[in-house]
py3Dmol code that shows the C-alpha trace and the ligand (Angstrom):
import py3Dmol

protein = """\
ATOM      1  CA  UNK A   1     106.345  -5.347 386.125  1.00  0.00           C
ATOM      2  CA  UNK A   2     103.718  -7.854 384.976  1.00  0.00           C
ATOM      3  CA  UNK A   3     103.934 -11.235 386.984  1.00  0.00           C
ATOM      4  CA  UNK A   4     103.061 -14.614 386.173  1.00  0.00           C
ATOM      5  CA  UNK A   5     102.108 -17.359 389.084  1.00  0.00           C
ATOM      6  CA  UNK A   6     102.961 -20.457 387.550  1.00  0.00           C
ATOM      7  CA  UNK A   7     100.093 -23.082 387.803  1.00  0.00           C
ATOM      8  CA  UNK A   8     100.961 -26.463 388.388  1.00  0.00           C
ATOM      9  CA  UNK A   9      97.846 -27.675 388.143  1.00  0.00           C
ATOM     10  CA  UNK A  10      96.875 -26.566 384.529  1.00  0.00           C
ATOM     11  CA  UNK A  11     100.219 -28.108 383.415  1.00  0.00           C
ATOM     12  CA  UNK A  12      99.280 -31.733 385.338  1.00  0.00           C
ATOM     13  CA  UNK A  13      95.785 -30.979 383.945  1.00  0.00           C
ATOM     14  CA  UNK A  14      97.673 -30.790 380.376  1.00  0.00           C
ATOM     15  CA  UNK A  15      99.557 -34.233 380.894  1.00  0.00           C
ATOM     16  CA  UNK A  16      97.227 -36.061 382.352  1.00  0.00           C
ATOM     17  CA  UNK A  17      94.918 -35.592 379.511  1.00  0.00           C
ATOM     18  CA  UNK A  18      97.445 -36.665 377.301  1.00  0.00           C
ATOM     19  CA  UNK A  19      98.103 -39.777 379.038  1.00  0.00           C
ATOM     20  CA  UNK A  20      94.241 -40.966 378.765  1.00  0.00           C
ATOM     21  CA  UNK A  21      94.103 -41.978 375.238  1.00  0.00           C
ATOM     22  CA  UNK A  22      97.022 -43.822 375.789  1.00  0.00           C
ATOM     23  CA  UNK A  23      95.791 -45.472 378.574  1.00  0.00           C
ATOM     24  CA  UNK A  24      92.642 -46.819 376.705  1.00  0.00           C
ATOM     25  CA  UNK A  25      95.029 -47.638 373.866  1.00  0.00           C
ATOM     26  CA  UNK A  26      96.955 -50.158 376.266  1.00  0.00           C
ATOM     27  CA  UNK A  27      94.048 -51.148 377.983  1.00  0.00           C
ATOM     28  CA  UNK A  28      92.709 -52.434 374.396  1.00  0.00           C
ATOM     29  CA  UNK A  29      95.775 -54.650 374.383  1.00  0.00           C
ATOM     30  CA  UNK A  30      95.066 -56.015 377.585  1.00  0.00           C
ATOM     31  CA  UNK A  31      97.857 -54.305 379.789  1.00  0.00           C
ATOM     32  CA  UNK A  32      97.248 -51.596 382.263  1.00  0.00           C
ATOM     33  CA  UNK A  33      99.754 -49.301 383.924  1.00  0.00           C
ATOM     34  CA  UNK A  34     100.851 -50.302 386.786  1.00  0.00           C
ATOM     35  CA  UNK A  35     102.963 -48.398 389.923  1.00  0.00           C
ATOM     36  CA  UNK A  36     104.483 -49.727 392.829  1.00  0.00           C
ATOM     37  CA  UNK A  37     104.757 -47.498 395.436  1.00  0.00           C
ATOM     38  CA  UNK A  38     106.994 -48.589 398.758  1.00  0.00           C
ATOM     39  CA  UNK A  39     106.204 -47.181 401.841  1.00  0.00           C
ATOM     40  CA  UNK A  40     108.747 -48.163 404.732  1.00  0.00           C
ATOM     41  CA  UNK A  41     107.724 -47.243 408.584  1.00  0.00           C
ATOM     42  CA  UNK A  42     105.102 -44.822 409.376  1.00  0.00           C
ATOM     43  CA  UNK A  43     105.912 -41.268 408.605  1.00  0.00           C
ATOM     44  CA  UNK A  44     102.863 -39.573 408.426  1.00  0.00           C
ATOM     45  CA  UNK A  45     104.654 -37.456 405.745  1.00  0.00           C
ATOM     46  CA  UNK A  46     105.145 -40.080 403.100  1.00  0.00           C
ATOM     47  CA  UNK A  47     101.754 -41.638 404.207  1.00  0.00           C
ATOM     48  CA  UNK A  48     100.494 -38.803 402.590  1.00  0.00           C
ATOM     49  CA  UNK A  49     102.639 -38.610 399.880  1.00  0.00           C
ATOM     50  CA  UNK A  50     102.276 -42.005 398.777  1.00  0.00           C
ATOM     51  CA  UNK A  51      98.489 -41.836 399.234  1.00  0.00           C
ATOM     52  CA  UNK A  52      98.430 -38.954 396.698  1.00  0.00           C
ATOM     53  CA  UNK A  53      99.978 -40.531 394.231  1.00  0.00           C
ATOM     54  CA  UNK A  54      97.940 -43.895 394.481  1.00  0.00           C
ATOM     55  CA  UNK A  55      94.789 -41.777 394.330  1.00  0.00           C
ATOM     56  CA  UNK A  56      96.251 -40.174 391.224  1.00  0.00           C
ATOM     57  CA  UNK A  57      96.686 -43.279 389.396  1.00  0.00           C
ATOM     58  CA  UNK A  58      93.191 -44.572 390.577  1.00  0.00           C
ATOM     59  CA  UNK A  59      91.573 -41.224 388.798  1.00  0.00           C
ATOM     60  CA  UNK A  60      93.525 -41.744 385.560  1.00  0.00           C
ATOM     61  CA  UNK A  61      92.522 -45.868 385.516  1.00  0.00           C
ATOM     62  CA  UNK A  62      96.125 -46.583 385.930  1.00  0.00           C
ATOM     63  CA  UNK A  63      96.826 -50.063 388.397  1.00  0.00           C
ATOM     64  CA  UNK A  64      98.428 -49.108 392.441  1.00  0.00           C
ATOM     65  CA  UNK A  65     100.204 -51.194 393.772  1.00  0.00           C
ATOM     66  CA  UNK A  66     100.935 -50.092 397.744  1.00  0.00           C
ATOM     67  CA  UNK A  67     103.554 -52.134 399.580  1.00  0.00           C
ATOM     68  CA  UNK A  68     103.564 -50.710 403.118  1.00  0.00           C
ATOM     69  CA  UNK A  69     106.852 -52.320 405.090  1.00  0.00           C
ATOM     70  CA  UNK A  70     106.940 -52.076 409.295  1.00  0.00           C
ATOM     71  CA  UNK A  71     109.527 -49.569 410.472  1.00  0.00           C
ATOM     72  CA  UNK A  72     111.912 -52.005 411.569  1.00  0.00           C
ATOM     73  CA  UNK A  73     112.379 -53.338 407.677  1.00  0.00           C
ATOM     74  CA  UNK A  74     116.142 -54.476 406.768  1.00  0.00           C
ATOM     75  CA  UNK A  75     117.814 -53.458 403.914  1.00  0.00           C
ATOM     76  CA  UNK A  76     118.048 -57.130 402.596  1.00  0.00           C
ATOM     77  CA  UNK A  77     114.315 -57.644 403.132  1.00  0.00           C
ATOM     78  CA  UNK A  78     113.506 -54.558 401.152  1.00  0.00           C
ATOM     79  CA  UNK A  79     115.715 -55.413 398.355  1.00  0.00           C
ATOM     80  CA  UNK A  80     113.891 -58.922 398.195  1.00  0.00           C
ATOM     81  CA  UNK A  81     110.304 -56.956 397.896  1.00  0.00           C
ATOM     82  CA  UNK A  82     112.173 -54.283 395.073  1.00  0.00           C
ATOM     83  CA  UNK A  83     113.367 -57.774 393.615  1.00  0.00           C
ATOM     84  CA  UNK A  84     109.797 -59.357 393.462  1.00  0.00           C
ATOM     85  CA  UNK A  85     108.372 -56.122 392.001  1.00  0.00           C
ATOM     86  CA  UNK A  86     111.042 -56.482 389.076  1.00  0.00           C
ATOM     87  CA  UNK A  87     110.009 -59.460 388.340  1.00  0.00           C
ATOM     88  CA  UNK A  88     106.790 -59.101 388.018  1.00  0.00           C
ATOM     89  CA  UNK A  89     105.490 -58.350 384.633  1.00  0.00           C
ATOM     90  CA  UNK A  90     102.173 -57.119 385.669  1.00  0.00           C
ATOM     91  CA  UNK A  91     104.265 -54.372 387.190  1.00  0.00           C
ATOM     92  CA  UNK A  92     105.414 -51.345 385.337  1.00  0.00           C
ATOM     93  CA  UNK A  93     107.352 -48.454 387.772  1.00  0.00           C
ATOM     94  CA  UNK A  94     108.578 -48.902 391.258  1.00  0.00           C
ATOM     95  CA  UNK A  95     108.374 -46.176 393.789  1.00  0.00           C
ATOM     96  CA  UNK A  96     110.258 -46.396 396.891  1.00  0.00           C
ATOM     97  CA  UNK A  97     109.277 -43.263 399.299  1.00  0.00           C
ATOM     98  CA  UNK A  98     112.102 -41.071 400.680  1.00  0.00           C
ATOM     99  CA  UNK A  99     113.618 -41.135 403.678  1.00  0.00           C
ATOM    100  CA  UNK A 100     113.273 -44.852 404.383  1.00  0.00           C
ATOM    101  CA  UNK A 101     114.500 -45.397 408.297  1.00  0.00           C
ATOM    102  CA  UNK A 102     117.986 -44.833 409.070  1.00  0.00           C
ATOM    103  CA  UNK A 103     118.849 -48.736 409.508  1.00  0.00           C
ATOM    104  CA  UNK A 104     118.430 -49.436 405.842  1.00  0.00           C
ATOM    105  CA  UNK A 105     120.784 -48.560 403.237  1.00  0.00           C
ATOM    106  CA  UNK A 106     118.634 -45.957 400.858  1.00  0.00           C
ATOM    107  CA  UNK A 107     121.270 -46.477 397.975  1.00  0.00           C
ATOM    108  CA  UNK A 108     121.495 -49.823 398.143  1.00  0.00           C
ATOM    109  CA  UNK A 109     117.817 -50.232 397.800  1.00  0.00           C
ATOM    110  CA  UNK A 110     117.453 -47.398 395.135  1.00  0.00           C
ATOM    111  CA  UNK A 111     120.408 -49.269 393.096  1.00  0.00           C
ATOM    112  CA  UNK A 112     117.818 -52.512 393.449  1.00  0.00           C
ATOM    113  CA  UNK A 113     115.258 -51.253 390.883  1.00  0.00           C
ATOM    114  CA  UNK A 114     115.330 -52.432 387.838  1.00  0.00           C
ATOM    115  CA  UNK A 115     116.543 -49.428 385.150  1.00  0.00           C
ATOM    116  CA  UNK A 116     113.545 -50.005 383.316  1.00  0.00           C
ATOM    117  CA  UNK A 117     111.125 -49.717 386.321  1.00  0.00           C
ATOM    118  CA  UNK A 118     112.889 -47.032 387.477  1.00  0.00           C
ATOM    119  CA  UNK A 119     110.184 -44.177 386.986  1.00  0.00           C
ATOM    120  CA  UNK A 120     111.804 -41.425 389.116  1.00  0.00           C
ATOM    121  CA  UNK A 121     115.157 -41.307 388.322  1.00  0.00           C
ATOM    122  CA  UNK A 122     116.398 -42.889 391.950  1.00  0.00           C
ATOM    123  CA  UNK A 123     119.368 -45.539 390.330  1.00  0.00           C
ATOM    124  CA  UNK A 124     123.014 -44.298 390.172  1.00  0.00           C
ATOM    125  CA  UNK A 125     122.601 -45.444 385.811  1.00  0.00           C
ATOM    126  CA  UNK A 126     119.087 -43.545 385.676  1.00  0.00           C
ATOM    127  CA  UNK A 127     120.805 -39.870 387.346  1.00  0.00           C
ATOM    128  CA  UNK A 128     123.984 -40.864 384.482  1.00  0.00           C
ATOM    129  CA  UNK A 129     121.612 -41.262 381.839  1.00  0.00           C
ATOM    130  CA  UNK A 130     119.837 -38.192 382.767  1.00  0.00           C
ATOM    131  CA  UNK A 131     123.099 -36.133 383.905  1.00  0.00           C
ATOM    132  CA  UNK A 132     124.156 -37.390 379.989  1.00  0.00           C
ATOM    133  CA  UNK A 133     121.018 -35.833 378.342  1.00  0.00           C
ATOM    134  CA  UNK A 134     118.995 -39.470 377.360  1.00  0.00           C
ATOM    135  CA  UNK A 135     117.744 -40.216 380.365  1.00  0.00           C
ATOM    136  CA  UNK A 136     114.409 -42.228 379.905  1.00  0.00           C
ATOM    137  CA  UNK A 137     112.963 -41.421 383.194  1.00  0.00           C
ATOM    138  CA  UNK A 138     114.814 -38.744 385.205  1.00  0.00           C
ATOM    139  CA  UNK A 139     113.492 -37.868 388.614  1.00  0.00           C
ATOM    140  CA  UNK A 140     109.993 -36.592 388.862  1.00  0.00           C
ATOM    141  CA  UNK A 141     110.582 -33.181 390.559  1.00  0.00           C
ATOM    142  CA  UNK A 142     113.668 -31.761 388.645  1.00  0.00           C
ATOM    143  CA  UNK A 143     111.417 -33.341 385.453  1.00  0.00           C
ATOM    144  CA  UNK A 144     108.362 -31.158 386.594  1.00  0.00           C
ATOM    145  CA  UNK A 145     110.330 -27.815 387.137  1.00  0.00           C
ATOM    146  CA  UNK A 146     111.875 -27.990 383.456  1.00  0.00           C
ATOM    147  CA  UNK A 147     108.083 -28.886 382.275  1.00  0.00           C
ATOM    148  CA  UNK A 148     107.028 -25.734 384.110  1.00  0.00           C
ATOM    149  CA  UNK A 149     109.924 -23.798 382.223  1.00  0.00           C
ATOM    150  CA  UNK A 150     108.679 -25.354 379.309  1.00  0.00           C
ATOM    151  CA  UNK A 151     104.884 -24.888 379.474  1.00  0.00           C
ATOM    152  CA  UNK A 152     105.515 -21.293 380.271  1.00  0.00           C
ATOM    153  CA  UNK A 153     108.117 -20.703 377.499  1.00  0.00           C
ATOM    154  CA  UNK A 154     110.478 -19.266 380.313  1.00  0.00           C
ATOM    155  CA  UNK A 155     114.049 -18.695 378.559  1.00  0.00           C
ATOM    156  CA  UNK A 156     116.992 -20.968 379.876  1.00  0.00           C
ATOM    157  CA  UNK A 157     119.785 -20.702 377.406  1.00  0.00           C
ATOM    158  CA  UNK A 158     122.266 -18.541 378.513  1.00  0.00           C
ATOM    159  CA  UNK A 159     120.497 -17.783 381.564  1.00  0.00           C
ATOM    160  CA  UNK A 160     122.400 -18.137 385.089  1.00  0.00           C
ATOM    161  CA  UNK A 161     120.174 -20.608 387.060  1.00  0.00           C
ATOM    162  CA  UNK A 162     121.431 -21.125 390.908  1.00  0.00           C
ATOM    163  CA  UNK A 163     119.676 -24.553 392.445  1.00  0.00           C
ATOM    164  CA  UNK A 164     120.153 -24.307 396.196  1.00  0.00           C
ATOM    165  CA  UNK A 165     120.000 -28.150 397.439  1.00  0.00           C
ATOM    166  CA  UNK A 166     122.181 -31.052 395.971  1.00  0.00           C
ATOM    167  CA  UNK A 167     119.998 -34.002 396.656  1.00  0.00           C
ATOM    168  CA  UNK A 168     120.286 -37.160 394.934  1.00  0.00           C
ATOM    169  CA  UNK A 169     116.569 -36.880 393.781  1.00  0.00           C
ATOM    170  CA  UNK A 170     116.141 -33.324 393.265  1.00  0.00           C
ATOM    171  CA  UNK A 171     119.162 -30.884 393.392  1.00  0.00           C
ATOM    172  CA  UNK A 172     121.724 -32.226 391.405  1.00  0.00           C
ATOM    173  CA  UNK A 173     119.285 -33.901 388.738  1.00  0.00           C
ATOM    174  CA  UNK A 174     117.988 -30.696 387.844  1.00  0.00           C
ATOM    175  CA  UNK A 175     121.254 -28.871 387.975  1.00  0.00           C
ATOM    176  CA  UNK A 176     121.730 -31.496 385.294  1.00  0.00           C
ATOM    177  CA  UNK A 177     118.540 -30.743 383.560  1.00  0.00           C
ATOM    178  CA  UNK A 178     119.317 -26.816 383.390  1.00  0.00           C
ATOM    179  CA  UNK A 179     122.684 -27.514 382.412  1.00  0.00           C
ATOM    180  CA  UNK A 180     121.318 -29.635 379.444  1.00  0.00           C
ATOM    181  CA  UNK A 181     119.509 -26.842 378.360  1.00  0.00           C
ATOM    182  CA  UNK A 182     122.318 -24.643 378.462  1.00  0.00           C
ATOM    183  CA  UNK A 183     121.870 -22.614 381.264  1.00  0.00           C
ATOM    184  CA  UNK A 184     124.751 -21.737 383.689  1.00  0.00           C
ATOM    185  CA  UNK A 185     124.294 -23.488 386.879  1.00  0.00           C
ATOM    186  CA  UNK A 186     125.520 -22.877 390.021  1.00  0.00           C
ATOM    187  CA  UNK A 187     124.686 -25.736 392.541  1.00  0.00           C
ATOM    188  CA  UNK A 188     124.695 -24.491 396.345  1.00  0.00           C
ATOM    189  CA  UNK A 189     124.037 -26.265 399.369  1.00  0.00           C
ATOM    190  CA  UNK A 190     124.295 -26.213 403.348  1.00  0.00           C
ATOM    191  CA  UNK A 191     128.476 -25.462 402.651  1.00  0.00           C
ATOM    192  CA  UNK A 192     127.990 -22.763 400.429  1.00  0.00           C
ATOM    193  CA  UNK A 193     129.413 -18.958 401.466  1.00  0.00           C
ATOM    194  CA  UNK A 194     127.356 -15.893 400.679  1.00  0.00           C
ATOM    195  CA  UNK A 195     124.442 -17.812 399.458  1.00  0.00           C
ATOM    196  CA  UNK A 196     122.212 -14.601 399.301  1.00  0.00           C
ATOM    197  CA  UNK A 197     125.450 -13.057 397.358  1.00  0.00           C
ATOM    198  CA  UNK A 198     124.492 -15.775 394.554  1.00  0.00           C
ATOM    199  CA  UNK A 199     121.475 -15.393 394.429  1.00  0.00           C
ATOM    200  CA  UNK A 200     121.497 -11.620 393.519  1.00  0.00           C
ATOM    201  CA  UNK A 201     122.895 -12.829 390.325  1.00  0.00           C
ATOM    202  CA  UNK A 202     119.937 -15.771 389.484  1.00  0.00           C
ATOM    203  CA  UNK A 203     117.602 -15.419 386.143  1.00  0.00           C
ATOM    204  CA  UNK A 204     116.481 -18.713 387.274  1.00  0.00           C
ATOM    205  CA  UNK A 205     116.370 -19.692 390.921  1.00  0.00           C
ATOM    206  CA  UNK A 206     114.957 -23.094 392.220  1.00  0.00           C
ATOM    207  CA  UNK A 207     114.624 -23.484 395.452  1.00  0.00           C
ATOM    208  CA  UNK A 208     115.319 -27.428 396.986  1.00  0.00           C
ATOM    209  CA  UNK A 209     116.190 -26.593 400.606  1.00  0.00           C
ATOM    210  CA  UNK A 210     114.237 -28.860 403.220  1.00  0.00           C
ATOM    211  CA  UNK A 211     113.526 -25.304 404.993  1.00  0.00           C
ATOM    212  CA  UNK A 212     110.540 -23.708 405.597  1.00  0.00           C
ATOM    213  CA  UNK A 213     110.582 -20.354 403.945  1.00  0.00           C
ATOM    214  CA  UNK A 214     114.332 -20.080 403.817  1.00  0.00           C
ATOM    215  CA  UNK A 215     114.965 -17.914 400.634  1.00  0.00           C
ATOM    216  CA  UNK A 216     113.767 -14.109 400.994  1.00  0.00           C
ATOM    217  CA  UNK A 217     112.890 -11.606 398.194  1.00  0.00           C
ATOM    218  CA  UNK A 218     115.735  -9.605 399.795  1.00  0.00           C
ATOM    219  CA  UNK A 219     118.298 -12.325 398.273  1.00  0.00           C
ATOM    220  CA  UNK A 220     116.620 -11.885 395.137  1.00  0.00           C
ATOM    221  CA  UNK A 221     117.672 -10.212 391.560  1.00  0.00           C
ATOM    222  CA  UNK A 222     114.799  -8.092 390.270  1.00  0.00           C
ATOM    223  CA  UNK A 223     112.446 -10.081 387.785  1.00  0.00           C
ATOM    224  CA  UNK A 224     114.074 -13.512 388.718  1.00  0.00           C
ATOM    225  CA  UNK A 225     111.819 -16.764 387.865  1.00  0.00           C
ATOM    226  CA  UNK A 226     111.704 -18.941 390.944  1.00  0.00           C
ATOM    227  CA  UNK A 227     110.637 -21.972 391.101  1.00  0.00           C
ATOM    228  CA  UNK A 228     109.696 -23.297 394.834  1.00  0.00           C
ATOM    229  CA  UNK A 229     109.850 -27.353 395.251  1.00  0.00           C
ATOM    230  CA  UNK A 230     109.878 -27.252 398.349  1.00  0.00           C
ATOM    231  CA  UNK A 231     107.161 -28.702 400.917  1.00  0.00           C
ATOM    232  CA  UNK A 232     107.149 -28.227 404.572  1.00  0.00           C
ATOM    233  CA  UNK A 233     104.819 -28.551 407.350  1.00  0.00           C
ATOM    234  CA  UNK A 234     101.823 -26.327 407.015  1.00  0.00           C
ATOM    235  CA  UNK A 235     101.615 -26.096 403.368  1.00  0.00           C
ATOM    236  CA  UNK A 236     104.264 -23.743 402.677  1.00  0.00           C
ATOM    237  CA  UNK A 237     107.577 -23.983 400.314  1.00  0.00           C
ATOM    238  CA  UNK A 238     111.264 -23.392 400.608  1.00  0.00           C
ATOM    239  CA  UNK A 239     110.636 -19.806 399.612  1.00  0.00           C
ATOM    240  CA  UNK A 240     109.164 -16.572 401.653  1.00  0.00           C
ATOM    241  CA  UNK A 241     106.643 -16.478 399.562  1.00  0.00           C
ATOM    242  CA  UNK A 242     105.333 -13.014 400.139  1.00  0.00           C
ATOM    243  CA  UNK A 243     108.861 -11.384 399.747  1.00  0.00           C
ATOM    244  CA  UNK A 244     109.711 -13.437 396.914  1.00  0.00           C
ATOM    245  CA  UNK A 245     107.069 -12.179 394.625  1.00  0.00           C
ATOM    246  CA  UNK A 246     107.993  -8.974 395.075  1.00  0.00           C
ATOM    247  CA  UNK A 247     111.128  -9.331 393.359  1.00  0.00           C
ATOM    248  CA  UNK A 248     110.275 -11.887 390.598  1.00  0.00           C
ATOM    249  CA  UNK A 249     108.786 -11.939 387.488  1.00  0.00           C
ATOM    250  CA  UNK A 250     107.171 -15.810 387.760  1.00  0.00           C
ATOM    251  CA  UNK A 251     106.801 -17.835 390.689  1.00  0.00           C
ATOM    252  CA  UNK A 252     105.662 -21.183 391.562  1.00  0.00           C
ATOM    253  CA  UNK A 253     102.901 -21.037 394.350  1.00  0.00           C
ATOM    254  CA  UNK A 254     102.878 -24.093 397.385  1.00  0.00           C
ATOM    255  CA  UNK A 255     101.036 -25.666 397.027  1.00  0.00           C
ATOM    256  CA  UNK A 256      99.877 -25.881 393.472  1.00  0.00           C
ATOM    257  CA  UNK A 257     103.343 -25.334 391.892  1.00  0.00           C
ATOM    258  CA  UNK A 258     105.914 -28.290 391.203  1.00  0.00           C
ATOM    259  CA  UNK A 259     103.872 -30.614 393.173  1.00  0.00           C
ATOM    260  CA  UNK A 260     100.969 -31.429 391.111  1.00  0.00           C
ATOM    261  CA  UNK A 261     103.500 -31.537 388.023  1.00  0.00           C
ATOM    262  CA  UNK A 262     105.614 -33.836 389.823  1.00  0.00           C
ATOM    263  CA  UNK A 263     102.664 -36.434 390.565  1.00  0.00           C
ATOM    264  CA  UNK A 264     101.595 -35.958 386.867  1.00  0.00           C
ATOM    265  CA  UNK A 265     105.286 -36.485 385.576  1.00  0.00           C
ATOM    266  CA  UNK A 266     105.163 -39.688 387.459  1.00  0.00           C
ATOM    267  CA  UNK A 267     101.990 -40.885 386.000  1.00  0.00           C
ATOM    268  CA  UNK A 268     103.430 -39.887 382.936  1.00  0.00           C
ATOM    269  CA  UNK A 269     107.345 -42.187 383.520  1.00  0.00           C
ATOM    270  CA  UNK A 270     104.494 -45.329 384.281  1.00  0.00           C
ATOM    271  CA  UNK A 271     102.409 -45.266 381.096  1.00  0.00           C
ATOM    272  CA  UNK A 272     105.522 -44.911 379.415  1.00  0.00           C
ATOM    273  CA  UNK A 273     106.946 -47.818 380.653  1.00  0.00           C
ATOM    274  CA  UNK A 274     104.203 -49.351 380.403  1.00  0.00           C
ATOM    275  CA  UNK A 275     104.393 -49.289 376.516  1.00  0.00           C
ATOM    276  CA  UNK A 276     108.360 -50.167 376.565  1.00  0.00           C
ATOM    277  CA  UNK A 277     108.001 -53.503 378.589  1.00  0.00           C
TER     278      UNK A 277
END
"""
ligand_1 = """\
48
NAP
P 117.319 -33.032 401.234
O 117.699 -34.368 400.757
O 117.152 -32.764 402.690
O 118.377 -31.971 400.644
C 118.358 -30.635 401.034
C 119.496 -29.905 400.379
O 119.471 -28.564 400.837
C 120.872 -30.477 400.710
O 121.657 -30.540 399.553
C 121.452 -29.481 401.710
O 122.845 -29.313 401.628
C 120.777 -28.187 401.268
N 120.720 -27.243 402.386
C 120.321 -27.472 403.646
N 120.453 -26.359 404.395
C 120.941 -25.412 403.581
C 121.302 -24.044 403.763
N 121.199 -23.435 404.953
N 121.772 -23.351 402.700
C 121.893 -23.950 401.496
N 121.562 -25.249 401.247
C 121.097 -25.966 402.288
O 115.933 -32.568 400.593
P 115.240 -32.963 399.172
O 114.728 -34.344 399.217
O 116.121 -32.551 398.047
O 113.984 -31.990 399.228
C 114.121 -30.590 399.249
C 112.742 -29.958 399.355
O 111.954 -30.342 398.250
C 111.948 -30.379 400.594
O 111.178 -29.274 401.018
C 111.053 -31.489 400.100
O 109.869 -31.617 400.850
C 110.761 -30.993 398.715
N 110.396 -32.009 397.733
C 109.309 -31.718 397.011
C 108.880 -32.570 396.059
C 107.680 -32.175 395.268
O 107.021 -33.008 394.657
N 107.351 -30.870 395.218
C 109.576 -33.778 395.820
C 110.731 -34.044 396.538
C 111.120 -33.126 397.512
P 123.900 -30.493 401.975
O 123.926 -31.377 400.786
O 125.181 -29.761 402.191
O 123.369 -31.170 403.210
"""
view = py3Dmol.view(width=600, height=400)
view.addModel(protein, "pdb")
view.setStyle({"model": 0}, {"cartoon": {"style": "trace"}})
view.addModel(ligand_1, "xyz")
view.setStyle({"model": 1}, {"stick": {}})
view.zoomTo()
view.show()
């Protein structure tokens, strides 16, 4: 069975050279991109995470803004930075890094950004829009795996695509996404019964678990696509990778699959809305 790897960094590679001209375009009229980015506390996790993404902007000539809070941050004293950052023009997406620490409200401070700002997805009207089909901006990841379906001219319609996770940001976004596309979805999650059962029935499986290696080829139908968003410690997915490529037909690799997609997508939601506001 011939198998495709699906590169996530020729498809970034792809949208970030069609974000340059634009770029120059806007910078001609005097207004460059601009991201916020929100870092709360110190986990070395979203350090990284929100370091990538600032260098990303940097190489692309796109503005970084990098608000870095102490982990003892309110949730009122976050909302007054989102506020600030929505009201200032120079300013064109907001960013707040998931998990924030457990004293603040995450929803409440999500629900803060302005709609218009709100460049991956994160308010309860920017998942509606999105769940609706005319969502400006939907989340970053779940936007990255259907531009990786895309790019590769993978199938969906009619296809029976089974998301395992049901996050806010990632799971039930692109359960939306697939749905939209008119795939059948089936949404699992820590609850589910006779996950691997499920599985054995998946065209389309993406994988948005938090675990380290959790879903084996064993689970697996024959020639499945699976797409891996996960990242864990040590540079490895959601997925066993080595067991999982056995039995599909396209896989994402970690790193190098959703992840570079996902920075590009958000690089992408800024110069966007950039050109809106
Ligand atoms: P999350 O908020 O922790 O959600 C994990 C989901 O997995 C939950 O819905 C949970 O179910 C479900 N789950 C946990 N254990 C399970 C089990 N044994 N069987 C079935 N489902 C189970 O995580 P997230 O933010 O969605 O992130 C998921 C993964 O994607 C992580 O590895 C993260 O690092 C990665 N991620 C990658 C990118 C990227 O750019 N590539 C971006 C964001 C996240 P319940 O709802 O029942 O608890």
């Amino acid at each position: 069975m011939e198998k495709i790897i699906l590169d996530g960094n020729v498809v970034a590679q792809e949208i970030k050279e069609g974000l340059k001209s634009r770029i120059d375009l806007l910078k001609n009229k005097g207004i460059t991109p601009c991201l916020a980015t929100i870092l709360v506390g110190d986990n070395p996790a979203s350090e990284t995470y929100v370091r990538m993404k600032g260098n990303a902007c940097k190489r692309l000539g796109i503005e970084s803004i990098r608000v870095h809070l102490p982990e003892e941050t309110g949730t009122l004293e976050l909302i007054e930075t989102i506020k600030e950052l929505n009201n200032d023009p120079s300013v064109h997406g907001i960013l707040l890094q998931h998990p924030v620490p457990s004293q603040i409200d995450e929803r409440a401070a999500f629900e803060a950004i302005d709609i218009r700002k709100d460049v991956d997805g994160v308010t309860s009207t920017g998942f509606g829009q999105t769940a609706l089909g005319f969502g400006q901006y939907p989340s970053c990841t779940p936007a990255a795996i259907m531009k990786m379906l895309d790019y590769y001219q993978i199938p969906i319609e009619g296809k029976h695509a089974v998301v395992v996770g049901r996050s806010p940001i990632l799971g039930k976004p692109v359960s939306a996404l697939l749905l939209n596309a008119n795939a059948t979805v089936t949404t699992c999650h820590s609850k589910t019964a006779n996950l691997p059962e499920i599985l054995k029935h998946a065209d389309i499986v993406v994988a948005a678990v938090g675990l380290p290696k959790f879903i084996q080829g064993s689970w697996l139908k024959q020639g499945s696509v699976v797409l891996d968003a996960g990242y864990n410690k040590g540079n490895v997915g959601d997925i066993d990778y080595d067991t999982c490529y056995e039995a599909a037909s396209a896989i994402t690799p970690v790193p190098g699959g959703i992840g570079p997609i996902t920075i590009a997508t958000l690089l992408k939601h800024t110069v966007d809305s950039a050109e809106k506001l």
